[in-house]
N, C-alpha and C positions, 0 to 999 in steps of 0.2 A: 504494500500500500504506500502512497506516495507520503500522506502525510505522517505517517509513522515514522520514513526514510527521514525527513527532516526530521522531526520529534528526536532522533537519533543522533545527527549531525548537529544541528543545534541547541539543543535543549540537555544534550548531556556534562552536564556538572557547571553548565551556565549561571552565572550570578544575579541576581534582581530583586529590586524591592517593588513585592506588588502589593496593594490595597485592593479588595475587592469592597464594593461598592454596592447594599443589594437594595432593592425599594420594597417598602413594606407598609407601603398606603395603603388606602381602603379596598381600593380597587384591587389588589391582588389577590385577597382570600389564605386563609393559612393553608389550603391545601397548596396554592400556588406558590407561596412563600417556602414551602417544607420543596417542594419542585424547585427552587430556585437556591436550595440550601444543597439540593444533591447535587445539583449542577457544578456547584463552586470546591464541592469536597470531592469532585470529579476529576477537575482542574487540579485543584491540589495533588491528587494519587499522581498525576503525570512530572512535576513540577520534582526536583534536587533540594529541597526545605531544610534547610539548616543555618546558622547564627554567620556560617564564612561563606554560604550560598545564597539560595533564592528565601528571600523572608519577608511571608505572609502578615499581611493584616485584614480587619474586617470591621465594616463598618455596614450599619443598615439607619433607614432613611424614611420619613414618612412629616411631621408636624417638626418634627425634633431630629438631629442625627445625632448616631449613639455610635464611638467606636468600642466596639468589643474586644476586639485585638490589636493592640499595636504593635508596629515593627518592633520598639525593644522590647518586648517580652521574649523577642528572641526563639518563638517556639519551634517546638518538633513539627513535623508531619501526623504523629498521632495527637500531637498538641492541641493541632489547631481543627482537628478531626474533632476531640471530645468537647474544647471550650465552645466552637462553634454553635456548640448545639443549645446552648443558651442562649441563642439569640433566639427574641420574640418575634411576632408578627403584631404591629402596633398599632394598624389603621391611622386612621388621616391623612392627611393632603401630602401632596407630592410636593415638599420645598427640597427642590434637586438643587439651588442655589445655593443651600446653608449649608448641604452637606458639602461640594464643593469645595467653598468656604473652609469649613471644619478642617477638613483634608489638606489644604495649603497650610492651613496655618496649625495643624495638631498632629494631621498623621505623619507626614515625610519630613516634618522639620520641628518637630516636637521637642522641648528640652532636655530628654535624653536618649533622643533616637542618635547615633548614630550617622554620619555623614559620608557616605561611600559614592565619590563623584564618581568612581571609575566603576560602576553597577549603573541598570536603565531602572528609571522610576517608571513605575506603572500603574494606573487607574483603570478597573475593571468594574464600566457605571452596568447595571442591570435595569431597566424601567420598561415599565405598559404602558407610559400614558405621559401624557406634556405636563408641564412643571407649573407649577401657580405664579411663576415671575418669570416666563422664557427669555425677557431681555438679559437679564439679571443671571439666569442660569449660562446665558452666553457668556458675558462678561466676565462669572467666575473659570468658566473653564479656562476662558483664553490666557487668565490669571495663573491658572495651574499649568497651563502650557509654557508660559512664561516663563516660571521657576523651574524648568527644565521634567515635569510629568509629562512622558507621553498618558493617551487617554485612548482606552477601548470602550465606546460606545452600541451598548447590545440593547436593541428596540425585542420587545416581545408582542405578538397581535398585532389589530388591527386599530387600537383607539392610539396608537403612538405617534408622535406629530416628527416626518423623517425631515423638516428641517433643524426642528432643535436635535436631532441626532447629529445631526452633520457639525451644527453649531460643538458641538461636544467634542465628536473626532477628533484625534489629531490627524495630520495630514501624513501619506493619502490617506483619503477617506477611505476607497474600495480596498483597504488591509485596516484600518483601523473603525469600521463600525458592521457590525452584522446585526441582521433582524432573523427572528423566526415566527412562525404562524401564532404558535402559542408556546405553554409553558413545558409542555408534554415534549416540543421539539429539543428543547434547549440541550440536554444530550448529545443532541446529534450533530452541536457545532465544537464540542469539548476537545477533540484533537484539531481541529484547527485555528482553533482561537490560542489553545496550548502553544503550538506551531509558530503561529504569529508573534506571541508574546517572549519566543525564545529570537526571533530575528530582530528586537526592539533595540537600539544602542543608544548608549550614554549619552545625554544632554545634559549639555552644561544649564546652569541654574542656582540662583537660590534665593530664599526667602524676601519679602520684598519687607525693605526698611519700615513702611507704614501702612495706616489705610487706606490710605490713596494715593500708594504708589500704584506702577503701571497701569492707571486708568485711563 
């Protein structure tokens, strides 16, 4: 299989700091949500997880964003397999903006993460449905692109609005955003999203001096 051969070539003992990203509005339903949990500990099984490798974080998103794991917890693979599973399904609105936000300013540059310029930052947004501030959820991406996150933006269904996915991407878009029908698919894109996220390289970046900078 082709994307395995890469998985193989690239992804073996590769280094990276990813954040995965998961939405946990109304609109997804905890069955969806527990679908969107397999998916990411899918990702993970494929992934080199360790404190001098690839290290996972996790974050979910709805009125409020909650990080549940951060990069320096440093965790295992069976780590981030057990802690994960504490994450809730919280209903409310889609502020894809705060989490964003949160992300720039607490996950990748946190006061005791770690700073590894020579590793690719990665954001792994999940969502169904358009944000309650689309300008706003533009503006912060382009912010976290700024400080050197690339971003993979994964649309689920049909209520998802594919300009603010694009707003999201990082460039290209056609490697860095996939959609599937529903939640039931999402599976079925895990080696190649794997695949991609191991060809992602270094950018430079860092935390922006204030609140309005890069605006």
């Amino acid at each position: 299989m082709i994307i395995q051969s890469i998985l193989s070539a690239d992804c073996d003992g590769k280094a990276a700091d990813i954040f995965f990203v998961i939405d946990a509005s109304f609109s997804i339903t905890t069955e969806n949500f527990a679908r969107e949990m397999e998916f990411i500990h899918g990702v993970v099984e494929i992934l080199d997880v360790s404190p001098n490798k690839t290290r996972v974080g996790l974050m979910t998103f709805s009125d409020d964003a909650d990080i549940l794991i951060r990069l320096d917890h440093n965790v295992s693979k069976q780590q981030f397999m057990t802690y994960s599973n504490n994450a809730k399904y919280a209903g409310g609105g889609t502020d894809t903006a705060n989490a964003l936000r949160k992300l720039r300013e607490e996950g990748f540059y946190g006061p005791n993460v770690e700073d590894r310029d020579t590793v690719a930052r990665i954001a792994i947004i999940l969502t169904d449905g358009l944000s309650i501030t689309p300008e706003t959820t533009a503006m912060e991406a382009n912010m976290l692109r700024k400080v050197g996150v690339q971003i993979f933006s994964i649309g689920i269904g049909d209520g998802i609005d594919k300009k603010e996915l694009i707003d999201i991407a990082s460039e290209p878009v056609d490697k860095f955003l996939l959609h599937v029908d529903d939640f039931g698919a999402l599976m079925s894109i895990r080696l190649k999203l794997a695949a991609r996220s191991c060809t992602v390289e270094p950018t430079n970046g860092k935390p922006f001096a204030g609140d309005d900078a890069g605006i």
